[in-house]
N, C-alpha and C positions, 0 to 999 in steps of 0.2 A: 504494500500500500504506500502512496507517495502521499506528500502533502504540499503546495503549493502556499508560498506565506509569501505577502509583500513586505519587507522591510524600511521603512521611510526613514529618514535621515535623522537621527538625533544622537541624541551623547553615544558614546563608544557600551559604556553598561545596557543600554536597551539595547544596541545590538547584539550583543555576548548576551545577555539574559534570550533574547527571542531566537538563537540559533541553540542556546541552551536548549528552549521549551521544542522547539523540534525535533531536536535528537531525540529527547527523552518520549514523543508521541513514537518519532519514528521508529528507535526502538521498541515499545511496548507493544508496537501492534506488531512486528518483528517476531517477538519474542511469544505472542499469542498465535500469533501466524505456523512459528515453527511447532507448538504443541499440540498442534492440529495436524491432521491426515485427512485425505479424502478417504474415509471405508469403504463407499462404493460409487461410482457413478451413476446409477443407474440400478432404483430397483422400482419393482411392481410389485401393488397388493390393490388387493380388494379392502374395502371397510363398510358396514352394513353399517347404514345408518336408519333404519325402521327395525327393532328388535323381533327376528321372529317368536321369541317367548315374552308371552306375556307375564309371567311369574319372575321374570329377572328386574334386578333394579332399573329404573327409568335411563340412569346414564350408561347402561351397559350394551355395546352396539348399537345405540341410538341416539337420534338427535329431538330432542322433543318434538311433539309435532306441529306445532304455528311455527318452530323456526326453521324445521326441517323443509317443511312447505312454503315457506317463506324464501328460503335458501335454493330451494328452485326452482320456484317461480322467477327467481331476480336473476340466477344463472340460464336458464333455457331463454325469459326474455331479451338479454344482451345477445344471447347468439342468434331469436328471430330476428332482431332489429339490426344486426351486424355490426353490433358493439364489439364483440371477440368476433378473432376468428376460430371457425370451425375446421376440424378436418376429420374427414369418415375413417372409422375404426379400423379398418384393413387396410386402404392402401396410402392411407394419411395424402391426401388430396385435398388441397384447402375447399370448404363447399359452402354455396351461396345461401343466403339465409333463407329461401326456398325450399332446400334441399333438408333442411335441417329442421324444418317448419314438419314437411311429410312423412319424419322418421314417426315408426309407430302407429301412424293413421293409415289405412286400411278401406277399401270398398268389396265386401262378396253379396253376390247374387245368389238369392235363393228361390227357387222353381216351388212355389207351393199350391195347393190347391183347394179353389173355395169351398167353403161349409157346406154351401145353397148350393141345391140344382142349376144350373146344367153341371155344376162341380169340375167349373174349367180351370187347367193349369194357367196361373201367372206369376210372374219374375219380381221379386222385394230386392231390391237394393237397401243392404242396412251397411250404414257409415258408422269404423270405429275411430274413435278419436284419442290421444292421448292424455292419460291418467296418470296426472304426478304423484298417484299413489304406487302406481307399478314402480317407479324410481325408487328402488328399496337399500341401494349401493352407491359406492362412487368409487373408483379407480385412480389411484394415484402413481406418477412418475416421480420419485425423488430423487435427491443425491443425497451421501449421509457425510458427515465429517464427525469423526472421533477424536475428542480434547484427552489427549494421553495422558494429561497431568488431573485429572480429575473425573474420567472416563465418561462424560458426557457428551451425547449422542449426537449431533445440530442436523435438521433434517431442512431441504429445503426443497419446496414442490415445485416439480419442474410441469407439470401438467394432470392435468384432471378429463376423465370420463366419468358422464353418469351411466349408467349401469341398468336398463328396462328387465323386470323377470319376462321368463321365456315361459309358454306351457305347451305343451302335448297337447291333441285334439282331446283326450282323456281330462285335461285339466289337468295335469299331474306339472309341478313344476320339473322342467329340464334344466334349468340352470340363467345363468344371467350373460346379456349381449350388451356388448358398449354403445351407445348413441353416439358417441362423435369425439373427438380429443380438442382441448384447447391445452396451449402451451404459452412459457412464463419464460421460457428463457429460448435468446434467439437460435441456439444450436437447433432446436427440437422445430419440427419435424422432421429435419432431413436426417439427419444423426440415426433415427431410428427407420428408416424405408429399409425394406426387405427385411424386418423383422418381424414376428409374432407379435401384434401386442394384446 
């Protein structure tokens, strides 16, 4: 870490005092700098933020729910409005706030037929829409740095997916699909293309 100081002209002690105060920053941060490691570059988890046990304490995999729903409403609205940018979960391609609007929304036609005589077949189009209740996750991209002189953890999020449940025509959950990646730091997207994420 550098520091930039301007020095203006006066007695010879304020300047020896202010090249003093800079060593002494520029060391410190030096010296916190060096009890630091990168642990990882790069990890991925899941964190369920809707507890599926109702019997577990409130703060345990969960985010209460006005702020949890609060919290997504104000992350999904930034990404309609193309506040963030977005990029789809596999081939991390930036996508237009359109794109990102239609994840999860759905049209199927169903062929049914009426009660009443003549008891003719006709076609229902029912529209699904998305349900920030189905957003029961969120996916996080971090880096970790490990402070060796007191072994704490510094974690710093490089990007987030929210996480839609999936289900089987059974209703049976199969598991969770990311809606989209936004990222915090400029490396990311490209750093991770041709990866799993």
């Amino acid at each position: 870490m550098s520091f930039i100081k301007t020095i203006k002209p006066a007695g010879m002690k304020n300047q020896i005092a202010a090249l003093l105060m800079i060593g002494l920053l520029s060391t410190a941060c030096q010296s916190k700098h060096k009890d630091s490691r990168i642990l990882t570059q790069r990890i991925q988890y899941d964190v369920t933020i809707k507890s599926p046990d109702p019997n577990l304490d409130w703060w345990v995999q969960n985010i209460e729910g006005m702020n949890r729903e609060a919290f997504i409403n104000e992350f999904l609205n930034a990404a309609y409005q193309g506040n963030i940018k977005a990029y789809d979960a596999f081939l991390l391609n930036e996508m237009t706030p359109f794109q990102v609007k239609s994840i999860g929304r759905r049209s199927d036609t169903l062929r049914l037929q009426r009660a009443l005589a003549p008891y003719e077949y006709h076609d229902t189009i029912i529209n699904k829409e998305l349900s920030i209740h189905e957003i029961t996750r969120i996916r996080f991209l971090e880096e970790w740095t490990l402070n060796k002189e007191n072994m704490q953890i510094n974690k710093e999020v490089m990007g987030i997916a929210p996480l839609l449940e999936s289900y089987d025509e059974g209703g049976n959950l199969r598991g969770y699909q990311p809606m989209f990646w936004i990222f915090f730091d400029k490396k990311y997207p490209v750093a991770l293309r041709g990866s799993v994420m």
